[in-house]
C-alpha positions in Angstrom: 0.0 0.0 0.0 0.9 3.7 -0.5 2.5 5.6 2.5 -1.3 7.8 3.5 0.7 10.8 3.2 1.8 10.2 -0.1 -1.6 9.0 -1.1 -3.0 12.2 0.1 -0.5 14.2 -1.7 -1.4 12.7 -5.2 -5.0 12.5 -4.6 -5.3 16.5 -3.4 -2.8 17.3 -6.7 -3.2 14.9 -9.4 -2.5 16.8 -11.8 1.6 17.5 -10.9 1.2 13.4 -11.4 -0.4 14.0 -15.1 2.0 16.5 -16.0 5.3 14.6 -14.8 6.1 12.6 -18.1 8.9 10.5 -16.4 6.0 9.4 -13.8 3.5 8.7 -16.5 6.2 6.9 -18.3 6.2 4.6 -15.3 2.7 4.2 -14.7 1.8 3.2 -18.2 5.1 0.6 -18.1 3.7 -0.7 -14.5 0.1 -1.0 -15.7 1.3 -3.0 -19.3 3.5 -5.8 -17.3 0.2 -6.3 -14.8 -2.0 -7.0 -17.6 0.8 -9.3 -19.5 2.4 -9.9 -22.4 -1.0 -10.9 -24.4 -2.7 -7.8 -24.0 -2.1 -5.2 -26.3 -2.5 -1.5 -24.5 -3.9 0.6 -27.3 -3.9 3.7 -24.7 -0.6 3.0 -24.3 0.5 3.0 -27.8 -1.5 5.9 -28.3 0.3 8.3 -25.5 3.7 6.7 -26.7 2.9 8.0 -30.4 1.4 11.4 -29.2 4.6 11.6 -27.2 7.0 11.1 -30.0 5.1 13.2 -31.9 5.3 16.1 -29.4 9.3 15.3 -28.7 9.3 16.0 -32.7 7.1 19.1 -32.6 9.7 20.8 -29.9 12.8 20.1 -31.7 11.4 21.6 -34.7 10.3 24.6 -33.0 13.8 25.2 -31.2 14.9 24.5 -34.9 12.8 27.3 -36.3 13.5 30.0 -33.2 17.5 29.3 -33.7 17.0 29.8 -37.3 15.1 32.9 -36.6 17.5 34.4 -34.3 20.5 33.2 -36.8 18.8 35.3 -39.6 17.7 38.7 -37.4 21.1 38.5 -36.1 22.4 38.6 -39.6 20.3 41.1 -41.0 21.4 43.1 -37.6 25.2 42.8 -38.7 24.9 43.9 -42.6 22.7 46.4 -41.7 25.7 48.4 -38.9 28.5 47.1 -42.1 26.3 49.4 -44.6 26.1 52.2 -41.6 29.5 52.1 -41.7 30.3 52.2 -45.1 28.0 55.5 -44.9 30.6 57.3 -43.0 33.3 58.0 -45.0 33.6 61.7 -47.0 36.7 60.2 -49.2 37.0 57.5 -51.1 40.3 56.1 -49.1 38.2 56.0 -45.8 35.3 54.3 -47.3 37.8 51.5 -48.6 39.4 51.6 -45.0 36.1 50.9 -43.5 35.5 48.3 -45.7 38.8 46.2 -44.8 38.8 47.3 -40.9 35.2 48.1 -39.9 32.9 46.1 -42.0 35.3 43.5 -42.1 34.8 43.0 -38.6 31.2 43.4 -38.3 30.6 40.9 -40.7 33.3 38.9 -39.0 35.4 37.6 -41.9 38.8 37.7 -41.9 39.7 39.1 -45.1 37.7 41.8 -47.6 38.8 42.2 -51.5 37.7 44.6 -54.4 38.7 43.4 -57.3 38.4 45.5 -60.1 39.3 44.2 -64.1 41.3 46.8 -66.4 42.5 46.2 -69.7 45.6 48.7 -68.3 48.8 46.4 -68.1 50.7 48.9 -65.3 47.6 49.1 -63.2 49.1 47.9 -60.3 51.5 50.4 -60.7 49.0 53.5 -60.3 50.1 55.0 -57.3 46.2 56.5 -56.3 45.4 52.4 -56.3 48.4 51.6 -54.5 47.6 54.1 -51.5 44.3 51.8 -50.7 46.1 49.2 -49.6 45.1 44.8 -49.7 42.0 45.7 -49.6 41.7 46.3 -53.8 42.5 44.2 -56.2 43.3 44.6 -60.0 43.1 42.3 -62.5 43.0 41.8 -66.0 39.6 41.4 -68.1 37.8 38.3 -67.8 39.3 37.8 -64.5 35.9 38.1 -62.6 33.6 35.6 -64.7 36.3 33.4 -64.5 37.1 33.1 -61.3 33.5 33.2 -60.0 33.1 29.9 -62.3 36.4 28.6 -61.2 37.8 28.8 -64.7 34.8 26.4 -66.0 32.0 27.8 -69.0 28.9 27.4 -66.7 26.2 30.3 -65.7 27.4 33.0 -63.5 25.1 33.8 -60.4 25.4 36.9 -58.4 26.4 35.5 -55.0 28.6 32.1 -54.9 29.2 30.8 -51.4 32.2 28.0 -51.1 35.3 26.0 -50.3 38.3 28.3 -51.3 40.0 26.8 -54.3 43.0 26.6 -56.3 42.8 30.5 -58.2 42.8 31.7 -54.2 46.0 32.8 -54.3 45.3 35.2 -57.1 43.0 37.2 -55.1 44.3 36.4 -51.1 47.9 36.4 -52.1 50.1 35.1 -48.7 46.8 34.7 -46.8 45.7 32.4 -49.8 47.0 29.4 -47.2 45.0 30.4 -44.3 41.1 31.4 -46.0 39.3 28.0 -46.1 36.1 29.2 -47.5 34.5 32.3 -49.4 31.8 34.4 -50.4 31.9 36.1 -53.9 29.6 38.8 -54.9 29.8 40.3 -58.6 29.7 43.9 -58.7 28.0 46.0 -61.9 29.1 49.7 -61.6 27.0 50.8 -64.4 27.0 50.9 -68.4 30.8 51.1 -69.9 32.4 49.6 -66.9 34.1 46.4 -66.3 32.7 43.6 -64.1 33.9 43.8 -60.5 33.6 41.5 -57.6 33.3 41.8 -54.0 34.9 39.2 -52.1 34.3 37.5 -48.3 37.3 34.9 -46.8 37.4 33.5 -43.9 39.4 30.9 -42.0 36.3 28.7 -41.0 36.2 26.8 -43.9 31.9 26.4 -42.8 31.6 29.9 -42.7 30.2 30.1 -46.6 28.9 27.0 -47.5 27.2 26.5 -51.2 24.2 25.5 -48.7 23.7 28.7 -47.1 21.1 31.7 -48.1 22.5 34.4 -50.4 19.7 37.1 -49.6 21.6 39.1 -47.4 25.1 39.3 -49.4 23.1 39.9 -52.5 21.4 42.9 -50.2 24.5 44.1 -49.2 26.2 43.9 -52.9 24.0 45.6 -54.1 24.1 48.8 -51.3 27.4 48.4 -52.4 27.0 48.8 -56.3 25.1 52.3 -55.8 27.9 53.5 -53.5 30.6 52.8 -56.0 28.7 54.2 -58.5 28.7 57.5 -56.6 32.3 57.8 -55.4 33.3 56.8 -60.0 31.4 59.2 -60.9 
């Protein structure tokens, strides 16, 4: 028999009892090996299902509220990068912000501009020089190919991957430490060369092909409109 005081417990609150799954869990189990192996408990099947069912329903809502979070805390982050890009009244401190700043916000480890030219000795142009890593020239075609990785396939605005062999044209020394990239093609307006905007960072899950692209392609093109002002 039950101790009285633990009877009178239950009896004046069953519903704790009801709502204690690892109790219930116990019940049900105790109540199947009394009636024996021959008897088949459809309750008990039942509540197991509904169970499973409800174990299934909470993972996917923790699923749905991290994914949530994930994508308001990304929309937070590109929306303080643009801010910052915002600041700058010359052309060398919006390119700054871009490798320090915005670089950090969006927490990658390294930020390219690369721009094509059909100019053989413009490397050499000191105004380029003076902005640093940060851009890139290189010769036309450079951008289609590299966003294809040197294959004749469709180009798509944002590519998200695995950093591959032409890294080193674009990284340079660092080439050996970016594991994975994000590549945004640039279009500064009619007579201009293809550009690209480029994301590496050392976590090689960081950009994955998998990922969404909304927000780069958001913030590629905020990006397009203010190089279009600063070249005109």
């Amino acid at each position: 028999m039950i101790e009285p005081d633990l009877r009178n417990k239950i009896l004046a609150q069953p519903d704790r009892v009801l709502a204690d799954r690892d109790v219930m869990n116990a019940l049900v189990s105790a109540n199947e090996r009394a009636m024996g192996s021959n008897i088949v408990d459809l309750r008990g099947l039942a509540m197991q299902r509904l169970e499973n069912k409800l174990d299934r329903l909470e993972d996917t809502h923790r699923s749905v509220i991290a994914a949530a979070y994930e994508n308001l805390a990304g929309t937070n982050q590109v929306h303080r990068a643009i801010l910052q890009l915002l600041d700058p009244a010359t052309f060398e401190g919006f390119m700054q912000a871009l490798s320090t700043q915005v670089s950090q916000t969006l927490r990658v480890d390294v930020v390219r501009l690369v721009l094509e030219t059909v100019q053989e000795d413009g490397l050499t142009d000191p105004a380029l020089r003076r902005l640093g890593e940060v851009l890139h020239v290189s010769p036309r075609g450079f951008v289609t190919d590299y966003l294809t990785n040197g294959r004749n396939g469709p180009v798509r605005p944002v590519v998200l991957r695995a950093t591959t062999a032409l890294s080193a044209t674009v990284y340079g020394p660092q080439a050996g430490d970016i594991r994975s990239e994000a590549l945004m093609k640039l279009d500064f307006g009619d007579g201009r060369l293809p550009a690209m905007l480029v994301f590496g960072a050392e976590d090689p899950h960081q950009f994955k092909p998998v990922h969404g692209t909304d927000l780069l392609a958001f913030f590629a093109g905020v990006f397009e409109r203010m190089m279009r002002q600063w070249l005109k």
